[in-house]
C-alpha positions in Angstrom: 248.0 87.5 -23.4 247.6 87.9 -19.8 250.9 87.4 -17.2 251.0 85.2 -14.6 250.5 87.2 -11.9 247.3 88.5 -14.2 246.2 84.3 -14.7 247.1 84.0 -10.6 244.4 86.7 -9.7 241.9 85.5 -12.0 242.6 81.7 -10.0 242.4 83.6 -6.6 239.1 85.1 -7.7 237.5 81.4 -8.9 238.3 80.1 -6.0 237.1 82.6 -4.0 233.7 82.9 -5.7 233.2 79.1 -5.9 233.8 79.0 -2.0 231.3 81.7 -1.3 228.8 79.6 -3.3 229.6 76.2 -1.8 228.9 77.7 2.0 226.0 80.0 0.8 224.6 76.5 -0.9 225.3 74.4 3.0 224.6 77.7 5.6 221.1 75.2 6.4 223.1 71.9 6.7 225.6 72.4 9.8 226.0 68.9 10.7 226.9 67.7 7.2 229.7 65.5 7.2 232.8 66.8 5.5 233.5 63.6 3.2 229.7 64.3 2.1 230.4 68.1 1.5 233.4 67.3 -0.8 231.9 64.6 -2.8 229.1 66.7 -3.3 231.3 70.2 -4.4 232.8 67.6 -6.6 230.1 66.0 -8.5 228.9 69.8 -9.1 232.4 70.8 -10.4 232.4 67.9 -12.0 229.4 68.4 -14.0 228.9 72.0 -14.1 225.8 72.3 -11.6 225.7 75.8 -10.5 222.1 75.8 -9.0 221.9 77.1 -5.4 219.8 73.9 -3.8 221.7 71.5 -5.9 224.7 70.6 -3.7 222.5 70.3 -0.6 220.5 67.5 -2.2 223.3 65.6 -4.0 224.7 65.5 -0.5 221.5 64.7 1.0 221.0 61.8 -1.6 224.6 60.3 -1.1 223.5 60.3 2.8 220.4 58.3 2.1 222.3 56.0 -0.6 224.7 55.6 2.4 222.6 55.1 5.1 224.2 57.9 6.6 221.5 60.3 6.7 217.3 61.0 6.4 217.3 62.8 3.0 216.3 65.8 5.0 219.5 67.2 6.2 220.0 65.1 9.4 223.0 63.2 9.3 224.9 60.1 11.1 
């Protein structure tokens, strides 16, 4: 059974990794919106979506849905 401080590092470590994929998966999309950004992480979480593009275009459809944005990473 692992300690806490063991369970803490193993948190510390998720989080880091899940960060480092949620800003490799926006680098191309610098104006996106920050609401849009954590709706998006959060579907993906949600769901278990771990492919690279997928964020960028569940934030680009909730744009479009919106009316907040092209579809083609330009947003309002």
């Amino acid at each position: 059974m692992k300690t806490t401080a063991q369970l803490n590092d193993t948190i510390k470590d998720w989080k880091e990794r899940d960060k480092a994929f949620f800003d490799e998966a926006f680098k191309d999309m610098p104006g996106l919106p920050d609401d849009l950004r954590t709706a998006s992480e959060r579907i993906v979480r949600a769901y278990g979506i771990r492919g690279i593009c997928d964020p960028g275009y569940i934030a680009n459809v909730i744009a479009v849905e919106l009316g907040r944005g092209d579809g083609l990473s330009n947003f309002q």
